[in-house]
VEXDREN-2710 file (C-alpha; in Angstrom, 1 decimal):
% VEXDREN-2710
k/r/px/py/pz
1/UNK/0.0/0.0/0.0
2/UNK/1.4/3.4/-1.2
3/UNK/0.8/6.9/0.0
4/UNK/0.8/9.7/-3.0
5/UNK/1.5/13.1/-1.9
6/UNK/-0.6/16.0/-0.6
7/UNK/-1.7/17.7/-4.0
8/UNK/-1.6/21.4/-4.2
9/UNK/-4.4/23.2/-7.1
10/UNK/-2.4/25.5/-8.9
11/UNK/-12.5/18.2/-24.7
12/UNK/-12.3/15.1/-23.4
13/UNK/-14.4/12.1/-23.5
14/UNK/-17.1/10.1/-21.2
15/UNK/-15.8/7.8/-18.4
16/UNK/-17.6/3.5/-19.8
17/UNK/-20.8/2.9/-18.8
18/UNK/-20.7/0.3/-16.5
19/UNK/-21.9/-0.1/-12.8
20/UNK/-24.0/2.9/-13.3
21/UNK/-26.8/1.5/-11.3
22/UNK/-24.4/2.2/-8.9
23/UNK/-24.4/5.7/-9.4
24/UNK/-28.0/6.8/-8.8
25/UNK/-28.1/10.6/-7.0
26/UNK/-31.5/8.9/-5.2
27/UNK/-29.8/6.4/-4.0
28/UNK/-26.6/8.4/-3.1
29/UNK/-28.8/10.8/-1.5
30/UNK/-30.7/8.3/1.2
31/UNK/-27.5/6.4/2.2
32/UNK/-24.5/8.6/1.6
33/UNK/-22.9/5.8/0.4
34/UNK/-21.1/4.6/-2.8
35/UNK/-19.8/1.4/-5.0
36/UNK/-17.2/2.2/-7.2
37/UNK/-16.1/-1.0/-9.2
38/UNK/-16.3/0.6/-12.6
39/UNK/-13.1/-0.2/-14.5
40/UNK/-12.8/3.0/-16.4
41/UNK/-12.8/4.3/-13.1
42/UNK/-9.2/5.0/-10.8
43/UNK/-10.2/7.8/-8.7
44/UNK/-13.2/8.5/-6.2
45/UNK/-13.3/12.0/-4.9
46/UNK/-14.5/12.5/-1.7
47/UNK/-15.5/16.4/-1.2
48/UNK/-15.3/18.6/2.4
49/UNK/-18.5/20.4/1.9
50/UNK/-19.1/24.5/3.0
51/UNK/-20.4/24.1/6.2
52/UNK/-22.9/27.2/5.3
53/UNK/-25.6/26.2/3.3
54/UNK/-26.8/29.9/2.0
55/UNK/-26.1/34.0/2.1
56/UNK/-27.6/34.6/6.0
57/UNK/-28.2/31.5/7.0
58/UNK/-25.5/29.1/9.5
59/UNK/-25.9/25.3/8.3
60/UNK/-24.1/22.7/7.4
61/UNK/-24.2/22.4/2.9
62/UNK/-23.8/18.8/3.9
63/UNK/-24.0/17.0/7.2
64/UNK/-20.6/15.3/7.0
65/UNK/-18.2/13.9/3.9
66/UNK/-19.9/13.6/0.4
67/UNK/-20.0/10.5/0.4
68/UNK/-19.3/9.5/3.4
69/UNK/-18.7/5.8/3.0
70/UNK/-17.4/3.8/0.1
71/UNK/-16.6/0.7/-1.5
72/UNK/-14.0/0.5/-4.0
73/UNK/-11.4/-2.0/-5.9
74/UNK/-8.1/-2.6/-4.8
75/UNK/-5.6/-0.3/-6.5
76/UNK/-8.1/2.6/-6.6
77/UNK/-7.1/6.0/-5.1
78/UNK/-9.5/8.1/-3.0
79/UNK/-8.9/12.2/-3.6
80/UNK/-10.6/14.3/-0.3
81/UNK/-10.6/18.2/-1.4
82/UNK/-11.7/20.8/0.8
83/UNK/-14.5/22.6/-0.5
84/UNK/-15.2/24.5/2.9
85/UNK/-14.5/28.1/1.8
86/UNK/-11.5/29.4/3.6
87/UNK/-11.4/27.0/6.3
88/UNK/-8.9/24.2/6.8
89/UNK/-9.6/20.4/7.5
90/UNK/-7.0/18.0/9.0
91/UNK/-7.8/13.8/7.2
92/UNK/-6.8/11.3/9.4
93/UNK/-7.1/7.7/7.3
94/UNK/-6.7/4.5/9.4
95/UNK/-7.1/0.6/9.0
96/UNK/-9.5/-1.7/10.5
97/UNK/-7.0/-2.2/14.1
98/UNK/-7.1/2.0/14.0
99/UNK/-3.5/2.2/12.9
100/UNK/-2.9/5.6/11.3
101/UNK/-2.0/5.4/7.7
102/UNK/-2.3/9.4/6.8
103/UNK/-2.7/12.3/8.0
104/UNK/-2.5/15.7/6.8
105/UNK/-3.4/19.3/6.5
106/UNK/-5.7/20.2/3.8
107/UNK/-6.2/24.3/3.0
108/UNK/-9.0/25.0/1.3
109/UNK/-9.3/24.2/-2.8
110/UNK/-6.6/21.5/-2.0
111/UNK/-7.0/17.8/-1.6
112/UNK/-4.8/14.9/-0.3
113/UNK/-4.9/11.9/-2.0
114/UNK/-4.0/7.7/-0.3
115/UNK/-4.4/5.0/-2.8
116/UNK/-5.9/1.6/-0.9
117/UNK/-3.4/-1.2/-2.3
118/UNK/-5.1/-3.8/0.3
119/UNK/-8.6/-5.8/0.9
120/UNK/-9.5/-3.9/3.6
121/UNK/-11.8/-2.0/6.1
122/UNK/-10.6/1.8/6.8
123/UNK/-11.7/4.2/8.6
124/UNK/-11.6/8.5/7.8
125/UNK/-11.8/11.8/9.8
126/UNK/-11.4/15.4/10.7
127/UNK/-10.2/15.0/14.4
128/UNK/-11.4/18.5/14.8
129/UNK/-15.3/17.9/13.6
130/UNK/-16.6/14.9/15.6
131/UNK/-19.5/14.3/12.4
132/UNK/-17.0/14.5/9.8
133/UNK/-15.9/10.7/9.4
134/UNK/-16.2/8.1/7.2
135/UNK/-15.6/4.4/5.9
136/UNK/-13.8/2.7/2.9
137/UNK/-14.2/-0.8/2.0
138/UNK/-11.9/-2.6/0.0
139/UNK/-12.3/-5.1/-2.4
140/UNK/-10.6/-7.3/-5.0
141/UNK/-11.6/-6.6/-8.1
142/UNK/-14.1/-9.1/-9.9
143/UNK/-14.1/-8.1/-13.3
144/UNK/-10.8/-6.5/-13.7
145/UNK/-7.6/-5.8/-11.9
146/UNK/-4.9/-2.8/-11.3
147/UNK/-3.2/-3.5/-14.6
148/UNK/-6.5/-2.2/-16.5
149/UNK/-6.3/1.3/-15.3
150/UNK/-4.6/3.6/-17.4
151/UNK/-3.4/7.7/-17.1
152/UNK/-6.8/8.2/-18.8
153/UNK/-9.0/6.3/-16.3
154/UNK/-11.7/8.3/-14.7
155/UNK/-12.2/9.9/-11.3
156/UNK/-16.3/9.8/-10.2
157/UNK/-17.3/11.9/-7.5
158/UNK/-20.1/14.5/-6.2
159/UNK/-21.3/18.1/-5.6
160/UNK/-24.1/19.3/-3.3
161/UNK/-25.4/23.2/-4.2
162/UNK/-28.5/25.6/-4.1
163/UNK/-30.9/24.8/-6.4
164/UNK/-31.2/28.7/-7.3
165/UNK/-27.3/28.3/-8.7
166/UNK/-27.5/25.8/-11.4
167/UNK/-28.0/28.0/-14.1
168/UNK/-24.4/29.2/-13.4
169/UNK/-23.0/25.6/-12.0
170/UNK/-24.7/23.5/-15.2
171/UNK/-23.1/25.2/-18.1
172/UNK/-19.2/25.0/-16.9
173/UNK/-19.7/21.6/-16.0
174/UNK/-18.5/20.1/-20.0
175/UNK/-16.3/22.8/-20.5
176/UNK/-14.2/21.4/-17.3
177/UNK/-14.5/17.8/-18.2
178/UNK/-17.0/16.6/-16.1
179/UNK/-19.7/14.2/-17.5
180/UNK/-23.7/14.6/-15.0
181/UNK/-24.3/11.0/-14.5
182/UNK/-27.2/11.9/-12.7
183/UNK/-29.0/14.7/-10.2
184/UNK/-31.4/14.8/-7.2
185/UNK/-33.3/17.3/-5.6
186/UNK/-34.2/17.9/-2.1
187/UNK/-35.2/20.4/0.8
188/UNK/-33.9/18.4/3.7
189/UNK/-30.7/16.6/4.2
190/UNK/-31.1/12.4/4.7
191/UNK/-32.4/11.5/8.7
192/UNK/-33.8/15.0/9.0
193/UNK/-30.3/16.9/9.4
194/UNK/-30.9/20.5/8.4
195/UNK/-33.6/22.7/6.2
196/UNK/-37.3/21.2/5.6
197/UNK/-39.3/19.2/3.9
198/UNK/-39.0/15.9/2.0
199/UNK/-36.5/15.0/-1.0
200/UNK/-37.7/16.8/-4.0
201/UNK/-37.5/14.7/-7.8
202/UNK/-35.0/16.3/-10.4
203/UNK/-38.3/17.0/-12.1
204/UNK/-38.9/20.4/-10.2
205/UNK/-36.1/21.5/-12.7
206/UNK/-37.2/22.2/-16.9
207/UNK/-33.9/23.7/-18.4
208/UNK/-32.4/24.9/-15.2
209/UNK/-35.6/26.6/-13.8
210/UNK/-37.3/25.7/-11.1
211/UNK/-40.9/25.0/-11.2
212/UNK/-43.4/26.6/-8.2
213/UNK/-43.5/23.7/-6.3
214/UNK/-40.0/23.9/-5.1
215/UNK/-38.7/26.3/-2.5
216/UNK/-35.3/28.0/-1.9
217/UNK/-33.9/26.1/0.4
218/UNK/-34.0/23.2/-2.3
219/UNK/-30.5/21.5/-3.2
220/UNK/-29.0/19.9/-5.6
221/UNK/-27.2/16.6/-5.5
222/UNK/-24.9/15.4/-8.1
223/UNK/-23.3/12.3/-9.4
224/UNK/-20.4/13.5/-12.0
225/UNK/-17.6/11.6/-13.7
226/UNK/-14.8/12.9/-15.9
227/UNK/-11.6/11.2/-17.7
228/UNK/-8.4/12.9/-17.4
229/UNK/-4.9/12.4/-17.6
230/UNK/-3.8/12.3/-14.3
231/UNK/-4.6/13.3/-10.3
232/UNK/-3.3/17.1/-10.6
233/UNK/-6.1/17.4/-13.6
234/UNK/-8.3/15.7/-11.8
235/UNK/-8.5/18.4/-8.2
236/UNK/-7.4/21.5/-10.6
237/UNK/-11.0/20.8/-12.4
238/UNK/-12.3/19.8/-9.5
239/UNK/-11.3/23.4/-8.0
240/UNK/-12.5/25.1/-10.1
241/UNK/-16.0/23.9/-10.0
242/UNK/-15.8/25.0/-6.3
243/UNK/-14.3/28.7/-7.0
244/UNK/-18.0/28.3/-8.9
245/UNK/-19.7/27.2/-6.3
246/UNK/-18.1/29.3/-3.7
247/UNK/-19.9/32.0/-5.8
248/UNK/-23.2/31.1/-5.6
249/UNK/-23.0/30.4/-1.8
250/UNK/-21.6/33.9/-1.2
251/UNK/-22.8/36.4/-4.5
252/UNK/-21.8/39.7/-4.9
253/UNK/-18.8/40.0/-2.4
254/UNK/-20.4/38.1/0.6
255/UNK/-18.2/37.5/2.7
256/UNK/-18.9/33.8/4.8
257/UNK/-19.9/34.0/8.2
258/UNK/-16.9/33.1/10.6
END
């Protein structure tokens, strides 16, 4: 099992299409949980959400990691980028006897990456936020093995924001490699954690407006993929999707709540 290094952010195609009934937003949504076993897949990014979820209001974007817990293949690497807007996480990664494996600083619109080279059960977590922890569960790989990833294998991962920004997250989101598997709406978080109301269908949506029956505390999950060359690609893309986001959480100069 190796470590990679701490990575630092400074026209292509779709990722295959297997296992995507494994990448349902629905079903991502209820259990905060994913199974990544996709062969054109290498990479499953793990995001540190904003831990405002709007202009006046103090609440968590997400309750914890997005996703949280996570079956992969052996050889895969996991990326965890810090999407909490000037704030700075510490990722503690351990195996199943609690023996430390990594741990390291992350400033914000940076990411560290472990890659998980063992059948295993491991455990995640910011030592300074008791809710933000998390599981990874190892597995050999059934239909393929290390030697079929390439520099071009995919990274799959997943972004929470307010429904009232897609207009401006949507159209960046080809430009910047990334393929929308699929999306889910919803007005409170899963167990009740946060805002109101029940889990809203994508269908509130027709061409990025929202219909009457949805409110503004709606979100938006999504369940993206994209193909690149290598990990720096991968978090620099990823980055900049949250320099987006980071705008429609705090328009016009906001400053975020301390």
């Amino acid at each position: 099992m190796s470590n990679d290094t701490t990575i630092t952010t400074g026209n292509n195609t779709n990722i295959g299409s297997s296992s995507r009934e494994n990448l349902d937003a629905a079903q991502i949504y209820e259990t905060n949980d994913m199974t990544v076993v996709d062969p054109s897949i290498r990479n499953l990014a793990i995001i540190i959400p904003d831990n405002i979820a709007g202009s006046s209001r103090s609440a968590p974007s997400w309750p914890t990691f997005l996703p949280a817990s996570a079956t992969i293949a052996e050889g895969m690497r996991v990326v965890w980028f810090n999407a909490d807007v000037n704030a700075t996480h510490s990722l503690v990664v351990k195996n199943s006897t609690g023996g430390p494996l990594n741990s390291t600083s992350i400033p914000y619109l940076n990411a560290t990456v472990y890659r998980f080279g063992e059948v295993g059960q491991y455990t995640f977590s910011d030592p300074s936020l008791p809710r933000k922890n998390g599981t990874i569960n190892v597995i050999e790989p059934t239909t393929f093995n290390e030697s079929s990833f390439t520099n071009s294998s995919g990274t799959v991962g997943l972004f929470v924001i307010p429904a009232t920004g897609k207009p401006d997250f949507d159209p960046a989101i080809n430009k910047l490699g990334f393929n929308q598997v699929s999306t889910f709406s919803f007005t409170a978080f899963p167990g009740g954690v946060s805002n109101s109301g029940a889990g809203q269908s994508p269908d509130n949506f027709v061409d990025g407006t929202q219909r009457d029956n949805g409110t503004s505390d709606t979100m938006i999950l999504y369940v993206w993929t994209q193909e690149t060359s290598g990990i720096h690609t991968t978090v620099t893309r990823i980055a900049s999707k949250v320099r987006l986001l980071e705008d429609i959480l705090y328009p016009d100069g906001m400053v975020k709540p301390s």
